[in-house]
C-alpha positions as CSV (number, residue, x, y, z in Angstrom):
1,X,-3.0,59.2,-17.8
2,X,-6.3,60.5,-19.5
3,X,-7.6,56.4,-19.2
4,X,-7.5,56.6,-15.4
5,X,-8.5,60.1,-15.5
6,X,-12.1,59.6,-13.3
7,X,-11.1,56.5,-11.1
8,X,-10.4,55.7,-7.6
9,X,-7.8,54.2,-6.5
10,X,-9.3,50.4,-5.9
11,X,-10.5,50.7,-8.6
12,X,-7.4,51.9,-10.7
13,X,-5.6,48.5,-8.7
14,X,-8.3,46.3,-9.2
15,X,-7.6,47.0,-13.3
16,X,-3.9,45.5,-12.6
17,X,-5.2,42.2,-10.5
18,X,-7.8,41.7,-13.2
19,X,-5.0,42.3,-16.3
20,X,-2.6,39.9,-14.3
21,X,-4.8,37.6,-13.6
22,X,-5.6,37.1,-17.4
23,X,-2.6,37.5,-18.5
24,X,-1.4,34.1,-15.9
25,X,-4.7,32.4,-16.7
26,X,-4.0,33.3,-20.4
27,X,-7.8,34.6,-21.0
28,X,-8.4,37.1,-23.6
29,X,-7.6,40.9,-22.5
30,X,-8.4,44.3,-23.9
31,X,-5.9,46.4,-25.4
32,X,-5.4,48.2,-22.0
33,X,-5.1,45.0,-19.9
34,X,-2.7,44.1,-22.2
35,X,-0.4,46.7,-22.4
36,X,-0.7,46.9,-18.2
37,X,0.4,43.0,-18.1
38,X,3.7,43.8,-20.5
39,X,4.3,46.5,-17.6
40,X,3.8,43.9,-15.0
41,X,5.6,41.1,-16.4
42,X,8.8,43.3,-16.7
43,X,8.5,43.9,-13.0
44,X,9.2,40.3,-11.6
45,X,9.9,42.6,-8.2
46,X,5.8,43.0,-8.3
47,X,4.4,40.0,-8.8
48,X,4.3,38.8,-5.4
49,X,2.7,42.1,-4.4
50,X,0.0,41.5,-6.9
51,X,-0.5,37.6,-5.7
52,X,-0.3,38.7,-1.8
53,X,-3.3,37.0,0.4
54,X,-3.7,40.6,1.9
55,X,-5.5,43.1,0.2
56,X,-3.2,45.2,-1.7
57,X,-6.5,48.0,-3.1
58,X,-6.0,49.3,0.0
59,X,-2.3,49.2,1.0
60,X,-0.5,52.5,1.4
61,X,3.1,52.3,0.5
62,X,5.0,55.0,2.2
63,X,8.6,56.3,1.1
64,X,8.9,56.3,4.8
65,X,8.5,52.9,5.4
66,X,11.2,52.1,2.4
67,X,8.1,51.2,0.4
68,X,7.7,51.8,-3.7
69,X,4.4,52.2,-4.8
70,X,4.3,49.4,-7.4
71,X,1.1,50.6,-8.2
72,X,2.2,54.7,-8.8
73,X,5.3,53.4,-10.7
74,X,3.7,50.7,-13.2
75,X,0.9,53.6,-14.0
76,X,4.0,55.9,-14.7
77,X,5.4,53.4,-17.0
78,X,1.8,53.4,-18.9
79,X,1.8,57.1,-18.5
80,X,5.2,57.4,-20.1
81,X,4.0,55.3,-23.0
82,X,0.6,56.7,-23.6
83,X,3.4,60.5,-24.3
84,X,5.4,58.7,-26.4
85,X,2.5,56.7,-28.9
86,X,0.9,60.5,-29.1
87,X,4.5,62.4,-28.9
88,X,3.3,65.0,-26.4
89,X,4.8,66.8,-25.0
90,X,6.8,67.0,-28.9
91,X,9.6,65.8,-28.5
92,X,9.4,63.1,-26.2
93,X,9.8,60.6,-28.6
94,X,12.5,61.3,-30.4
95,X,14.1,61.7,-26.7
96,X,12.5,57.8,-25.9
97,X,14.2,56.7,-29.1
98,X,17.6,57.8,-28.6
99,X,17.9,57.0,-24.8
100,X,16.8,53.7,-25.5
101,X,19.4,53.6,-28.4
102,X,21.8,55.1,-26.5
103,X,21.4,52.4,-23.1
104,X,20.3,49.3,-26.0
105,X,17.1,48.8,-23.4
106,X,13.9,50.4,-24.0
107,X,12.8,49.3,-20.1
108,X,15.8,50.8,-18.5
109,X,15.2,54.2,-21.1
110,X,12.0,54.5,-19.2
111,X,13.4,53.8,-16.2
112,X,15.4,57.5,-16.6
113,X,12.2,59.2,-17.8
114,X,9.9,58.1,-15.5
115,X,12.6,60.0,-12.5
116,X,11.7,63.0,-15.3
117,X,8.2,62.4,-15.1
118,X,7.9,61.7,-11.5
119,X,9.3,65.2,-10.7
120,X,7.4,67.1,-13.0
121,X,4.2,65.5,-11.5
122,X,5.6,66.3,-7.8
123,X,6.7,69.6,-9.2
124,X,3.1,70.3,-10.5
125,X,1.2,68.8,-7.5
126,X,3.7,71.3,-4.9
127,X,2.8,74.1,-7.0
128,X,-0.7,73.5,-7.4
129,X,-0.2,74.1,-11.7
130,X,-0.5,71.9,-14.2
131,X,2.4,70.6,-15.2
132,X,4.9,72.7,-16.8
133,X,5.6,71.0,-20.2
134,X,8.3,72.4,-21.8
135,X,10.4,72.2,-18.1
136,X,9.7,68.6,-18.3
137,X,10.9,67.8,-21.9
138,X,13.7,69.7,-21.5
139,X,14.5,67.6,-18.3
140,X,14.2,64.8,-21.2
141,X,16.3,65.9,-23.7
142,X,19.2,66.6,-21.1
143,X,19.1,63.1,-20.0
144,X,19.2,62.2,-23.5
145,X,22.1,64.4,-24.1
146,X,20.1,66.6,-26.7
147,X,18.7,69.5,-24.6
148,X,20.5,72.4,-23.0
């Protein structure tokens, strides 16, 4: 996610309340905003989280709590589609194309890759590597049904 390469983590959140909140209040919006409020609106299960009267910049959602990060997996959603409008790793868009072909829903297509992603990023972060590419887009392609 090279956009939110040098930001912290309010501040990364605070980029979501503000793209929301013009998105609701149906004020202009960058091209970033905008494409962060189509990743919103398709998860109705976050809205509330971005509307609480608590401060949710500074919220930790643990795994052992049963809490998602809405925050971690909206930005892998923007992640996801940032790879597949620049088609790196290669591949990965032919593989977004024909998952969401093969399911008929482009949302529920990233759905499946973001589980790809998701590892690759915990695999990396374990490892203390960068992530391994071609491990990744082949994890792709077999979800697909193309890869070995």
């Amino acid at each position: 996610m090279p956009f939110f390469h040098d930001k912290g983590r309010a501040d990364l959140r605070r980029m979501y309340l503000d793209a929301w909140r013009k998105h609701c209040e149906k004020l202009p919006m960058e091209p970033l905003e905008f494409e962060i409020a189509q990743v919103i609106e398709q998860h109705p299960e976050y809205h509330s989280a971005l509307q609480i009267l608590d401060d949710p910049l500074d919220r930790d959602y643990r795994p052992e709590d049963g809490q998602s990060n809405p925050f971690l997996h909206m930005g892998l959603h923007l992640a996801l589609r940032e790879q597949v409008s620049t088609d790196r790793p290669a591949g990965i868009r032919d593989v977004h194309q024909r998952l969401s072909k093969q399911l008929r829903n482009v949302h529920a297509a990233e759905h499946r890759m973001i589980e790809c992603l998701g590892e690759a990023l915990w695999n990396s972060q374990r490892s203390g590597r960068p992530p391994d590419e071609s491990a990744y887009l082949q994890a792709l392609q077999r979800l697909a049904g193309t890869g070995k």
